[in-house]
C-alpha positions as CSV (number, residue, x, y, z in Angstrom):
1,X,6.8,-36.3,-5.3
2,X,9.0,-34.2,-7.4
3,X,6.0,-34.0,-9.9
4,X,3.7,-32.2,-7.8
5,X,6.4,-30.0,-6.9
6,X,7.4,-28.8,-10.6
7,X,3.8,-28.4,-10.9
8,X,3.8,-26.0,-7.5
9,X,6.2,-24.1,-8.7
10,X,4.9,-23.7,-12.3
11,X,1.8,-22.8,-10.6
12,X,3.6,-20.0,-8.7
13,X,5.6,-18.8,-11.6
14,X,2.0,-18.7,-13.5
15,X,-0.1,-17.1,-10.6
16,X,3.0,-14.0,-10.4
17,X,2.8,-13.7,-14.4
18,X,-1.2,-13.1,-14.0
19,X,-0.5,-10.3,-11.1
20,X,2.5,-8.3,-12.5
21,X,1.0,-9.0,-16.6
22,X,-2.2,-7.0,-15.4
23,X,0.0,-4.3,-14.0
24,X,0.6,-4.8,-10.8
25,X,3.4,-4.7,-8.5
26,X,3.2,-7.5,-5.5
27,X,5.1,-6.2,-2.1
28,X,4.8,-9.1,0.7
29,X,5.1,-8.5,4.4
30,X,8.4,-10.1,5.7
31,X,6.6,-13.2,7.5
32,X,4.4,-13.7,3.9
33,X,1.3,-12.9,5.9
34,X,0.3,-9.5,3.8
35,X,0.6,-8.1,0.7
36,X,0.2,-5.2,-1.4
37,X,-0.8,-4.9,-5.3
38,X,0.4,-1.6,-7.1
39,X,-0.8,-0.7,-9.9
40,X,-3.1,1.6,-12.5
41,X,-6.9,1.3,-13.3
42,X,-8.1,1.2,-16.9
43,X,-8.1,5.2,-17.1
44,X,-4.7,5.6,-15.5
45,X,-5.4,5.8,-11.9
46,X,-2.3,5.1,-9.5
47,X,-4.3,2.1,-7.1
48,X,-3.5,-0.7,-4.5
49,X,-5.3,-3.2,-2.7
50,X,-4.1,-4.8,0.5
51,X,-4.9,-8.5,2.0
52,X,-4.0,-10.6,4.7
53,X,-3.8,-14.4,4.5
54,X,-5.6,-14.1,1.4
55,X,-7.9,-12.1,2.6
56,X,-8.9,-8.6,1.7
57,X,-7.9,-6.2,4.1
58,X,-8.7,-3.2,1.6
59,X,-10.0,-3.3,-1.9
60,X,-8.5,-1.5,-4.9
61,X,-8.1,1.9,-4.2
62,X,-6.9,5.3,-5.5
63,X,-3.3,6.8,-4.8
64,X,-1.9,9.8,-5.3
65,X,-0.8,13.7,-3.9
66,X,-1.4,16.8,-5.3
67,X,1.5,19.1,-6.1
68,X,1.5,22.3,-7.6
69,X,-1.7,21.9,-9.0
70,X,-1.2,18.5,-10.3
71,X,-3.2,15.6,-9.3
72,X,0.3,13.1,-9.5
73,X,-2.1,10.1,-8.9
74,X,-4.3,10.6,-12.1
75,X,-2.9,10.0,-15.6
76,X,0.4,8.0,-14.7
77,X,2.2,5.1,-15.6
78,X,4.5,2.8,-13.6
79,X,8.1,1.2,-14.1
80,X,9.9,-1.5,-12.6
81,X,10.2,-1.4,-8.8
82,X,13.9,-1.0,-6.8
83,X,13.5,-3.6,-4.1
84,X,14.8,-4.2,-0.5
85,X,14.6,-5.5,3.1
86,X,15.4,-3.5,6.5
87,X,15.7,-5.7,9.9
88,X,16.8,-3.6,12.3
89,X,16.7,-2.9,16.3
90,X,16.9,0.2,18.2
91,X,16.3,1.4,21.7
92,X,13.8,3.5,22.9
93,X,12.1,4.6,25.7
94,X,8.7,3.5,27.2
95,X,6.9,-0.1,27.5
96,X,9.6,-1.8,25.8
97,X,13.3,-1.3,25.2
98,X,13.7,-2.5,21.8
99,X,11.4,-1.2,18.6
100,X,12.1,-3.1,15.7
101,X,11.6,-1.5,12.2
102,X,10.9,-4.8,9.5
103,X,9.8,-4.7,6.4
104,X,10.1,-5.4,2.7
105,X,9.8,-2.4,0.1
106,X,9.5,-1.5,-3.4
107,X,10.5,1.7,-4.7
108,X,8.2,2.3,-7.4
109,X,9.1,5.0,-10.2
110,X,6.0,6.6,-11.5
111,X,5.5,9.3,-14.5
112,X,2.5,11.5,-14.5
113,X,2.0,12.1,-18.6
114,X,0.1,15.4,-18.4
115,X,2.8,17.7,-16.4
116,X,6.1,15.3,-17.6
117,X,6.5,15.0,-13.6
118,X,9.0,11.8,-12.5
119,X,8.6,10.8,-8.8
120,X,9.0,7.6,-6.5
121,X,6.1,5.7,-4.5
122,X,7.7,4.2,-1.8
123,X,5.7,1.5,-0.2
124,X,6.6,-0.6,3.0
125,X,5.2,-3.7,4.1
126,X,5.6,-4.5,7.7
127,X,4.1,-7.4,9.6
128,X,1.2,-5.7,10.3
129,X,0.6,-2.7,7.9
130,X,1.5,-0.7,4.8
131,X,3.2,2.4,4.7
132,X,3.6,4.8,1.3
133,X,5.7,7.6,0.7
134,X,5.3,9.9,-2.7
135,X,9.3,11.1,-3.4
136,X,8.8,14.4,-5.6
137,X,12.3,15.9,-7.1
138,X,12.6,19.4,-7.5
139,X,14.0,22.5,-7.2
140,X,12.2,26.1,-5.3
141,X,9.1,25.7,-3.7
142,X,6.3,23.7,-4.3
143,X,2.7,23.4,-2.5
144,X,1.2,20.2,-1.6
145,X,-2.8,21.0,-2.0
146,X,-3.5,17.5,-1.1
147,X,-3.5,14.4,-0.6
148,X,-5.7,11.4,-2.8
149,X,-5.0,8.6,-1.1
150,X,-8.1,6.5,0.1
151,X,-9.3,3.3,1.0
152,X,-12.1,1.3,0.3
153,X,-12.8,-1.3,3.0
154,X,-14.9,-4.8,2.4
155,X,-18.4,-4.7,2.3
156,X,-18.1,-7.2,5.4
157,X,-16.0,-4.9,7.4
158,X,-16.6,-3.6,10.7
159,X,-16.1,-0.7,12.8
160,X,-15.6,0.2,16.3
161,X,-16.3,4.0,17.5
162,X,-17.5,5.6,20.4
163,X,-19.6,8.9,20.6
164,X,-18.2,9.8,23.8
165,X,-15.3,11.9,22.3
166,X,-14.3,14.3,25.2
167,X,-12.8,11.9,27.7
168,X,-12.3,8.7,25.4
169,X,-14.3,6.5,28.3
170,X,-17.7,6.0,26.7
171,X,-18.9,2.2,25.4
172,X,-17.3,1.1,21.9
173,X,-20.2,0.2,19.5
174,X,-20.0,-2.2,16.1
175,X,-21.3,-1.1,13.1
176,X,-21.3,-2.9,9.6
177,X,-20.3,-0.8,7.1
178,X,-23.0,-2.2,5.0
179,X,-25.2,-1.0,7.6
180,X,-24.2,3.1,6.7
């Protein structure tokens, strides 16, 4: 019995070796249900996928924001995440009484080589979704041109839409993203 669990554990040391040695940066959900991989293509790209249960939810794709003429997701690096957990309760108003904001986060600092610019990807993992946050320092202003975050669903994936966009009452239809 306490063979197979050095063995499990070895196994797990091994498996997040593999994940962070190829450069990415693992942020689980709080109930261990979803997780997120941050990290850079071969050409430098800021990217992260996203799965569920070991599933994937979206595949690898691109991050980023553009800032003064600076595409911050292109040409970067990454360095060791600041990590932390928020469980907390609040009222509100509306169907339910409580909200609840839970999650598990990484700050993640992040250099973009060609303008020297330092900022912080912020990501949050909740129970049921991923959030991100690009934390640019500066002084004066600054124009955001845009923003160059995507996603790139599974092959397999579905989608629900209606055409019936002026009163939101028409009939949802199911279309395979495959099928496009």
């Amino acid at each position: 019995m306490m063979a197979g669990r050095i063995w499990i554990v070895a196994g797990v040391c091994m498996l997040s070796q593999m994940v962070l040695g190829a450069g990415g940066i693992v942020v689980q959900s709080p109930d261990g249900q979803l997780f997120t991989t941050v990290g850079t293509s071969d050409v430098g790209q800021l990217t992260y996928t996203l799965s569920r249960k070991g599933r994937a939810v979206i595949e690898p794709s691109p991050l980023g924001v553009t800032v003064d003429g600076s595409h911050l997701g292109r040409g970067v690096s990454v360095g060791s995440p600041d990590r932390w957990t928020v469980d907390e309760s609040y009222r509100t108003r509306g169907v339910h009484s409580q909200a609840r904001n839970h999650f598990s986060g990484a700050r993640i600092p992040v250099l973009h080589a060609q303008s020297g610019t330092k900022y912080i990807l912020e990501v949050r993992v909740f129970n049921d979704g991923v959030g991100f946050r690009y934390v640019v320092d500066g002084e004066g202003a600054h124009r955001v041109a845009g923003e160059d975050t995507a996603f790139e669903l599974p092959e397999a994936s579905a989608v629900w839409f209606q055409t019936n966009t002026r009163n939101y009452e028409g009939v949802y239809q199911r279309l395979l993203i495959s099928k496009q």
